[in-house]
N, C-alpha and C positions, 0 to 999 in steps of 0.2 A: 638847494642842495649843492655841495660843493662837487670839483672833479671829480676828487679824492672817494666822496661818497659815491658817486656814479659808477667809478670804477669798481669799487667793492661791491656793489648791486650786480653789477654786471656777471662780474667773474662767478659769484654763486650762485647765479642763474644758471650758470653754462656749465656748471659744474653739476647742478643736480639735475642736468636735462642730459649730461652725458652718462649719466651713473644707468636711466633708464634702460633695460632693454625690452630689446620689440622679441615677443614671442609667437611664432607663427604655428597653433597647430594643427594638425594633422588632420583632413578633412575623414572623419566618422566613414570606415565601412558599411558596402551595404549588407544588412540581416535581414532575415524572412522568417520567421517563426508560421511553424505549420502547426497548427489544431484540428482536432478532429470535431465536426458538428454533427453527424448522423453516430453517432454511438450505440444507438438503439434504431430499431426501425417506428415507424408515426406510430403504428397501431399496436406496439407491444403488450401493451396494458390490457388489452383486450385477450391476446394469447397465451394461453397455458403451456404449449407448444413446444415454444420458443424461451430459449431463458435470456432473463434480462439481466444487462450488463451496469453493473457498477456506474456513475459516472464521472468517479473521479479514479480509473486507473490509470496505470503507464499508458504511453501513446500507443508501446507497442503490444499492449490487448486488444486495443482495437485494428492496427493496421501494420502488418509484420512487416510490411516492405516500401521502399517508396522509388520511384527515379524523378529527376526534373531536367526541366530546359528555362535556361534564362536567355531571352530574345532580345536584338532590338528592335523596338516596336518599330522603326521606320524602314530597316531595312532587310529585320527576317534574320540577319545575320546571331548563330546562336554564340552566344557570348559565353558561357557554361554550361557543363552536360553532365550526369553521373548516371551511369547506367542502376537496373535494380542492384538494388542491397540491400542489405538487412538492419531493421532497429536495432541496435544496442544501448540499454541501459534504461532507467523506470521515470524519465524526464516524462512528464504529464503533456508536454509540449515540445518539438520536434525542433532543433534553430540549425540553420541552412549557414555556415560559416563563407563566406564569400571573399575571395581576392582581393586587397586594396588596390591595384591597380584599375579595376573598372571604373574608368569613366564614368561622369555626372551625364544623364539623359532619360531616358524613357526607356521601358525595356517592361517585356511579357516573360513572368514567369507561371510556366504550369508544371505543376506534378501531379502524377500519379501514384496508387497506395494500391497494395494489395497482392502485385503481381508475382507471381510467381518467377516469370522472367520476361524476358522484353518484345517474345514473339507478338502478342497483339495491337506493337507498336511500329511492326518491323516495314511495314506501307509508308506511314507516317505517323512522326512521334508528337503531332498533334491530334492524333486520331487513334482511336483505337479499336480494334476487331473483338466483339464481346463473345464469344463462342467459337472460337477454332473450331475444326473441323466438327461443327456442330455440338460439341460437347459443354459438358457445362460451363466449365471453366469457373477464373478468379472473380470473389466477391471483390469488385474493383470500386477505388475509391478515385473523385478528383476533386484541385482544387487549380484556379485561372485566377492571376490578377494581373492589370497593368500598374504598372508603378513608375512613380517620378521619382530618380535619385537627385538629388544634388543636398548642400550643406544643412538644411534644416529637414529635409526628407530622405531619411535612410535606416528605420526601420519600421516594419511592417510584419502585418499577420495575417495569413489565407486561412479558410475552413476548408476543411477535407471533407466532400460530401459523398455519398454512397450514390453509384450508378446503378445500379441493378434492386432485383425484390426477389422475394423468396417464396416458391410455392412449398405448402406442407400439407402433402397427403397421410391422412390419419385412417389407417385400414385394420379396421373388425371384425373379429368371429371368421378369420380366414381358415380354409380348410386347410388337410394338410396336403392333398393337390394341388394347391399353389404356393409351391416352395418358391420360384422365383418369378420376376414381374420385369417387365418394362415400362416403361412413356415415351410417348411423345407429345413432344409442344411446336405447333408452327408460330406462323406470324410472331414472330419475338422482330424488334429491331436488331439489325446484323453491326451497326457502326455509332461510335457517340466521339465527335469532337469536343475539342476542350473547353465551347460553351453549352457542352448539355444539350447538343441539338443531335436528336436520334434519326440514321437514315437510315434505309435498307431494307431488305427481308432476309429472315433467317428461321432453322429450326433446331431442337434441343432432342437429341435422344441420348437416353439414361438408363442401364439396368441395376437391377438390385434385389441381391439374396436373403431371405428371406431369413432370421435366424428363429428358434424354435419358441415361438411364443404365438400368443392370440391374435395379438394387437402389437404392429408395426406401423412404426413412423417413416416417413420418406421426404429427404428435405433437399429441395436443386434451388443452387442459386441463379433466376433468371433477367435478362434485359424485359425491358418493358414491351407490352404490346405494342403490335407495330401500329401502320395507318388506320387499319379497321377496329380498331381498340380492341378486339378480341382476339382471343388465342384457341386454339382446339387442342384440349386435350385427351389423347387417347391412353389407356390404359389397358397392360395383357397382363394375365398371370398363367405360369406356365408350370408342368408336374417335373419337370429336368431342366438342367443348365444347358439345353439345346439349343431354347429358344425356339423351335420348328413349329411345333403345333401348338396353341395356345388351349388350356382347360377351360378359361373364363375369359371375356371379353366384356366389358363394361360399356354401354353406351359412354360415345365420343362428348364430353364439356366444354361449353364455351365458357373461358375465363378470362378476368382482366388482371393483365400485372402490370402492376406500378412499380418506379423508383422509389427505393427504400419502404414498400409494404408488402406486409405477409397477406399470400392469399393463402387460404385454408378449407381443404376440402375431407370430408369423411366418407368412407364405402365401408357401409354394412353389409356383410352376406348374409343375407337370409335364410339360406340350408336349401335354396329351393333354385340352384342358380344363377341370381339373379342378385345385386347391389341397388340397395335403399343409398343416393349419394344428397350429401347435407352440406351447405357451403356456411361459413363464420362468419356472422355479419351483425358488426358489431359483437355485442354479446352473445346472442343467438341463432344455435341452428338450425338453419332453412332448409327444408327437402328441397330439391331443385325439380322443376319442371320445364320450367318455361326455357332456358337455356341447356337442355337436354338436345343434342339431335342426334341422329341416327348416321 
């Protein structure tokens, strides 16, 4: 090959290697898409009770509120924060838009769903208090993941699982001296961090007016039994909104509540004083004896 050819090799090599441009882009924000996985509680199939929930609605049928923290996992330090808010809009799935300035690394994000506002976080917003001043409180939802950001990991999806279960007392053939009632529930756990580990002791008192019918339903949303797996429940029904002297007293039930299951209890009155009580199990009701005490 002559100069002459070398030279013209040359030139349009360098010609089409300068036409190239280098495109650099933009390293992928991190997203979090939040779902909801306890929709329904295990055992709704089995409850009449209880109505069951569609399972393809907006996110926010299932969970009206949410807040979060995005951590980093090595040094705690919270990277993002939104306090509660409110769902807007019929998105089936929840997406958590995030800053492009965060840094590639490791980081814990946990939310909560449910709350009404931020009091049972106000200790720590890793932790949460399941019954304020004893009372029932928010059916509260959580979900916890660690995640690895960097270039080929930067979106991700947490399930939003339900903390608490629900007792449903079903009351029969009530007279009309017991227009209104109370409970009590002890041994409930008092605290649940954001891997689902329940501490504490704590108890639920609830009243409720009776409106003019036979048959009243009563439904508290409760944390789980604490260390003894059982719970005591006591039951008054009273002829005024006093409260002071109770008409009826039911013997005290030991009950187990679980995360995310309905317990279900019935009190028949019998005209004679006294309540026939039957627990849901599975499909059929049990007179209760054995777990009766005094």
């Amino acid at each position: 090959m002559s100069v002459k050819n070398y030279l013209y090799l040359f030139m349009s090599l360098w010609l089409h290697i300068s036409c190239i441009k280098e495109e650099i882009k933009p390293c992928p924000p991190l997203q979090i898409n939040i779902a909801v996985k306890d929709k329904n509680y295990f055992n709704i199939n089995n409850v009449e009770l209880e109505e069951y929930k569609e399972e393809n609605l907006s996110f926010r049928e299932y969970i009206p509120t949410l807040y979060y923290t995005l951590s980093d996992l090595n040094t705690g330090e919270v990277i993002e924060h939104k306090n509660v808010f409110n769902i807007i809009g019929d998105e089936k799935v929840y997406s958590v838009g995030l800053p492009d300035n965060i840094p590639f690394g490791k980081y814990v994000f946990t939310v909560w769903g449910g709350l009404s506002d931020d009091s049972p976080l106000k200790d720590d917003p890793q932790k949460a208090i399941l019954h304020i001043g004893n009372r029932e409180s928010d059916d509260l939802y959580l979900a916890d993941d660690t995640l690895v950001y960097d270039a080929e990991n930067y979106l991700y999806t947490v399930d939003m699982e339900r903390v608490k279960g629900k007792l449903i007392v079903h009351l029969v053939n009530l007279p009309r001296s017991a227009n209104h009632s109370d409970n009590t529930i002890d041994s409930l756990f008092k605290r649940v961090d954001r891997h689902f580990n329940y501490t504490e002791s704590t108890s639920v008192y609830k009243r409720f007016d009776r409106q003019d019918v036979q048959e009243t339903v009563i439904k508290t949303v409760l944390a789980p039994s604490g260390k003894d797996r059982y719970s005591l429940l006591k039951l008054n029904f009273y002829a005024t909104d006093t409260y002071d002297l109770p008409t009826f007293s039911p013997k005290g039930m030991n009950i187990i509540l679980k995360r995310n299951e309905l317990t279900v209890l019935r009190y028949v009155y019998n005209g004679n004083g006294e309540f026939l009580i039957y627990m849901l199990v599975n499909d059929n009701w049990e007179q209760q004896h054995g777990l009766v005490i005094n």
